[in-house]
py3Dmol code that shows the C-alpha trace and the ligand (Angstrom):
import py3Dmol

protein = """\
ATOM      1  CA  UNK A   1     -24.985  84.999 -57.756  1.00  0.00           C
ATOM      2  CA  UNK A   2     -23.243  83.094 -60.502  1.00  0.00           C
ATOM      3  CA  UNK A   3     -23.408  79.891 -62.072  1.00  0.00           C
ATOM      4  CA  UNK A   4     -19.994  77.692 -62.439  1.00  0.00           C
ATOM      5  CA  UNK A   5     -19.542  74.243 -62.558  1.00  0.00           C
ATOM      6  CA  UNK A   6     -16.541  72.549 -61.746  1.00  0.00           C
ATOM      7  CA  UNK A   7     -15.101  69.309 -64.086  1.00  0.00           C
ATOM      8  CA  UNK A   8     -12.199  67.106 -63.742  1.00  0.00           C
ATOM      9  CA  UNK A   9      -8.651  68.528 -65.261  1.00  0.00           C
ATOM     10  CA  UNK A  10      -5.530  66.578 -65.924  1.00  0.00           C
ATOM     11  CA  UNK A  11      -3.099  65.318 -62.947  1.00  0.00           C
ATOM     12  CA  UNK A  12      -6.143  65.185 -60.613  1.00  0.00           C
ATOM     13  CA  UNK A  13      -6.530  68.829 -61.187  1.00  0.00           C
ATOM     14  CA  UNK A  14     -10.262  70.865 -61.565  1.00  0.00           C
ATOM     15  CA  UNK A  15     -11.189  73.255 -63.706  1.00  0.00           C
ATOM     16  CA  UNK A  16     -14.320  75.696 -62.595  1.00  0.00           C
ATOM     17  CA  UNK A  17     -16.057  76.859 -65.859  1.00  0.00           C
ATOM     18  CA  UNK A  18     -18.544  79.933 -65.783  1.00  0.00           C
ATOM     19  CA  UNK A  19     -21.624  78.312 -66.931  1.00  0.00           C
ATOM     20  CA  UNK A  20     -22.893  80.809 -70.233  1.00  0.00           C
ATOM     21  CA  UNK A  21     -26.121  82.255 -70.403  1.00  0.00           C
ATOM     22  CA  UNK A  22     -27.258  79.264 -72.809  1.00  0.00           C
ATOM     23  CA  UNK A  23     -26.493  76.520 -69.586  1.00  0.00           C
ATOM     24  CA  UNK A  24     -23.213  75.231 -71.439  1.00  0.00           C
ATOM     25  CA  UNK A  25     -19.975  75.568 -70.446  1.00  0.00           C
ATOM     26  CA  UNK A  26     -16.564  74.818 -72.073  1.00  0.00           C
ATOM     27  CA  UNK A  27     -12.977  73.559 -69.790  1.00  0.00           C
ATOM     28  CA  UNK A  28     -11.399  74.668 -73.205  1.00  0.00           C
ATOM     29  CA  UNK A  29     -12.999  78.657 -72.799  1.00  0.00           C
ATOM     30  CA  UNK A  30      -9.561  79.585 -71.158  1.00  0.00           C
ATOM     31  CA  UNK A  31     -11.311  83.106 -70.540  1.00  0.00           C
ATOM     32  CA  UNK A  32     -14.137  81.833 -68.545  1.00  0.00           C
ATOM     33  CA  UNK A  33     -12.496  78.965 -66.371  1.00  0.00           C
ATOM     34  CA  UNK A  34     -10.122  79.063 -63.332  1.00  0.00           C
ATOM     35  CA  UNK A  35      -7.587  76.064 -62.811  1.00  0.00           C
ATOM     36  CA  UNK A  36      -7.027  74.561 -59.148  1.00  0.00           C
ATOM     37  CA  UNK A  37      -3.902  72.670 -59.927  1.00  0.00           C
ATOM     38  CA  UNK A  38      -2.344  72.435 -56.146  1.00  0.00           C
ATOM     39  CA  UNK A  39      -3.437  70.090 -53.873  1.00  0.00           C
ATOM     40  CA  UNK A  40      -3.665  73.040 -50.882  1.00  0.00           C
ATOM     41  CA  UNK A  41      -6.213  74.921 -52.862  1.00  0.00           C
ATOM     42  CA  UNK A  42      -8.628  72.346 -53.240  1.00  0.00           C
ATOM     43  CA  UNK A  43     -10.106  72.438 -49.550  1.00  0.00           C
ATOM     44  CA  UNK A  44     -10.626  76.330 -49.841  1.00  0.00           C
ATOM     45  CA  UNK A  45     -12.322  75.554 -53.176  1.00  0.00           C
ATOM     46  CA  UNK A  46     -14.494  73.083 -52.009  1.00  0.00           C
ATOM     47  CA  UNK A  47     -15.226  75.351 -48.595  1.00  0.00           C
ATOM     48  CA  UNK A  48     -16.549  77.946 -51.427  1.00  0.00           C
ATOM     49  CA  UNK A  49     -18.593  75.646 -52.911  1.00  0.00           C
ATOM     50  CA  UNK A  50     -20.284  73.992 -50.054  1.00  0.00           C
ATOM     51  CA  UNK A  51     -17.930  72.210 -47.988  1.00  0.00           C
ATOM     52  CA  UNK A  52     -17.153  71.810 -44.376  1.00  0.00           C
ATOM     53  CA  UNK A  53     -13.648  71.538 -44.468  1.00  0.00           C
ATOM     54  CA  UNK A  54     -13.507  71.111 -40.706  1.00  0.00           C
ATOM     55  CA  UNK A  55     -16.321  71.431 -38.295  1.00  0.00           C
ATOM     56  CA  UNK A  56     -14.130  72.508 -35.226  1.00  0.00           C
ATOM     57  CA  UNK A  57     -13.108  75.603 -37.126  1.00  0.00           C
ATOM     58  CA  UNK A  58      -9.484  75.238 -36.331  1.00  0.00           C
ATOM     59  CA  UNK A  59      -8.246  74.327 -39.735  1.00  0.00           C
ATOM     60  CA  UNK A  60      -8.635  75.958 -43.231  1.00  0.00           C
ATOM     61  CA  UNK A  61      -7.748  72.320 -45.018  1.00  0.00           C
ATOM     62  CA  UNK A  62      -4.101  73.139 -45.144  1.00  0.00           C
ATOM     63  CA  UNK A  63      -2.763  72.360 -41.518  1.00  0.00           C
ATOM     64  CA  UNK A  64      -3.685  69.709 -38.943  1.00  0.00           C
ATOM     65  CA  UNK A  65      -6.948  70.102 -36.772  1.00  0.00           C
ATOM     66  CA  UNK A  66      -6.076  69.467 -33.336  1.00  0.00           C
ATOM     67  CA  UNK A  67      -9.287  68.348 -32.372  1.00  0.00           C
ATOM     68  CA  UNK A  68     -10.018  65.607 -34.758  1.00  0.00           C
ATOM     69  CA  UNK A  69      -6.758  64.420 -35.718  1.00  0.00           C
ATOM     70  CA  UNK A  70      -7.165  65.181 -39.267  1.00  0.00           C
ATOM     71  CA  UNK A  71      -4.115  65.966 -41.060  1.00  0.00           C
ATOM     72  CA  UNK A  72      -4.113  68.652 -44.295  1.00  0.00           C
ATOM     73  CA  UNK A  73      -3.491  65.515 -46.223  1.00  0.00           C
ATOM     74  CA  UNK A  74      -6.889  64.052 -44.707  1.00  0.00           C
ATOM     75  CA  UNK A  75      -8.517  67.631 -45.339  1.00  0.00           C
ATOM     76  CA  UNK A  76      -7.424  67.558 -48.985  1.00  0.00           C
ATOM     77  CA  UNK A  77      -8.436  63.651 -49.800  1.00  0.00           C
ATOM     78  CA  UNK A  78     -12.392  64.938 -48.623  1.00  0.00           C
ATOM     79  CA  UNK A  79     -12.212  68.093 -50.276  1.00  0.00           C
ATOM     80  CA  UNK A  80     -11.120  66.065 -53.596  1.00  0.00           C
ATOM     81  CA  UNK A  81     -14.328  63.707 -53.181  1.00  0.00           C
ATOM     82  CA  UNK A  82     -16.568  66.883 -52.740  1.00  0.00           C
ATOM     83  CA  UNK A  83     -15.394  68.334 -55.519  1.00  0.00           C
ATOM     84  CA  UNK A  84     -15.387  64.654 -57.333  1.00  0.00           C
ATOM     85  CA  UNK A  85     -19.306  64.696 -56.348  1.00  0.00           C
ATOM     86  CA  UNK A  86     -20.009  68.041 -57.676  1.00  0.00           C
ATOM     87  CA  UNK A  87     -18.467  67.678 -60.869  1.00  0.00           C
ATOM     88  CA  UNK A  88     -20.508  68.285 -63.926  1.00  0.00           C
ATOM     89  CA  UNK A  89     -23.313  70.131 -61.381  1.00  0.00           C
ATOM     90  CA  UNK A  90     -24.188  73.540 -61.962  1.00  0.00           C
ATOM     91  CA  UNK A  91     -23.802  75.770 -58.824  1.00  0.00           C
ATOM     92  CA  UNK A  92     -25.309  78.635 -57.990  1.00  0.00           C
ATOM     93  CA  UNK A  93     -22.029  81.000 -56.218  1.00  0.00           C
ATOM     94  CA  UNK A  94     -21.786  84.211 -54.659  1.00  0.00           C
ATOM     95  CA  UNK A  95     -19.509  86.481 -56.964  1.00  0.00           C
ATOM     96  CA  UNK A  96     -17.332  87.740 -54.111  1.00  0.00           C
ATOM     97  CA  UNK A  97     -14.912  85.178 -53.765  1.00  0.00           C
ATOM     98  CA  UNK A  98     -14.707  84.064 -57.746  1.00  0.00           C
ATOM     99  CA  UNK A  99     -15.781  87.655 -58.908  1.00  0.00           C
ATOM    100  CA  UNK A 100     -12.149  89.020 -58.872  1.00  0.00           C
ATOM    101  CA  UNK A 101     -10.559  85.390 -59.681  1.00  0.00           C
ATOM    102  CA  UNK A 102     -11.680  85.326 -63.419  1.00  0.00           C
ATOM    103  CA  UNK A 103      -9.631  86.500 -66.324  1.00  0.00           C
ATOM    104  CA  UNK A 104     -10.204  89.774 -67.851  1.00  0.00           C
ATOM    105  CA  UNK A 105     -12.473  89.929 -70.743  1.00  0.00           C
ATOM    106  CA  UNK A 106     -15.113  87.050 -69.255  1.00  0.00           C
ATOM    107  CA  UNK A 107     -18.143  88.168 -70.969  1.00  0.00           C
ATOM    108  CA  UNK A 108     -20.251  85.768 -69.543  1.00  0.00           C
ATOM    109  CA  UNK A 109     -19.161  87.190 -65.708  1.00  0.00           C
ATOM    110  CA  UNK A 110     -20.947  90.514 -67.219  1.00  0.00           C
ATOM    111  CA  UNK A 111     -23.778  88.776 -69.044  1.00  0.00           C
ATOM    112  CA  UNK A 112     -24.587  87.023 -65.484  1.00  0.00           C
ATOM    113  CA  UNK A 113     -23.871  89.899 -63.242  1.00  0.00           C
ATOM    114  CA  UNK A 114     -26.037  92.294 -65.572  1.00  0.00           C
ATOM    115  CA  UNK A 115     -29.015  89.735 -65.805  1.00  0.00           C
ATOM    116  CA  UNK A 116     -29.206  89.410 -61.752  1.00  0.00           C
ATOM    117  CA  UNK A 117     -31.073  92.668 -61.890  1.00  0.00           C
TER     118      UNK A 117
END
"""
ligand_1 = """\
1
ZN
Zn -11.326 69.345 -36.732
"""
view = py3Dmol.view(width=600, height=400)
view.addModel(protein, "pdb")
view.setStyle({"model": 0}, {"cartoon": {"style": "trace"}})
view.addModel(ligand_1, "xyz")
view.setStyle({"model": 1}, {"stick": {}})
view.zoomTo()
view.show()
């Protein structure tokens, strides 16, 4: 597991920050922090992080659900107030899905990989 935290970015964007070894974390650490800027990857963010995006299983946030009626821009409004919620929380993630998505040289990724053991 690591720790990120995700915090508000401009133009309604988020930012997910790899929280350091000391609990802090910085949006302006451009090694340790991954951008969502477009609206259709906020519901698979938020599914990594927690969220539902929809229960029947038929939609991954970016087309309609046939079974409820909600529409991707539906999925994407909730996903935006999960993430709104979580914002300035530190999470506890599996590596596999941000492991690979950080940018080279993210010493904390190693420091909190190498302390799990
Ligand atoms: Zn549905």
């Amino acid at each position: 597991m690591i720790q990120v935290a995700v915090e508000p970015y401009i133009a309604g964007s988020y930012m997910v920050c790899l929280v350091k070894p000391d609990g802090s974390w910085s949006t302006r650490d451009e090694k340790n922090t991954i951008l969502y800027q477009t609206d259709w990857d906020y519901p698979s963010l938020a599914n990594n992080l927690g969220h539902v995006v929809c229960p029947h299983g038929t939609s991954d946030g970016t087309v309609a659900c046939k079974e409820c009626g909600k529409t991707a821009t539906d999925f994407i409004t909730e996903a935006c107030n999960f993430l709104d919620e979580l914002c300035g929380v530190v999470l506890e993630v599996g590596e596999g899905y941000f492991g690979g998505l950080w940018p080279v040289g993210s010493e904390y990724l190693e420091t909190q990989l190498y302390k799990r053991d």
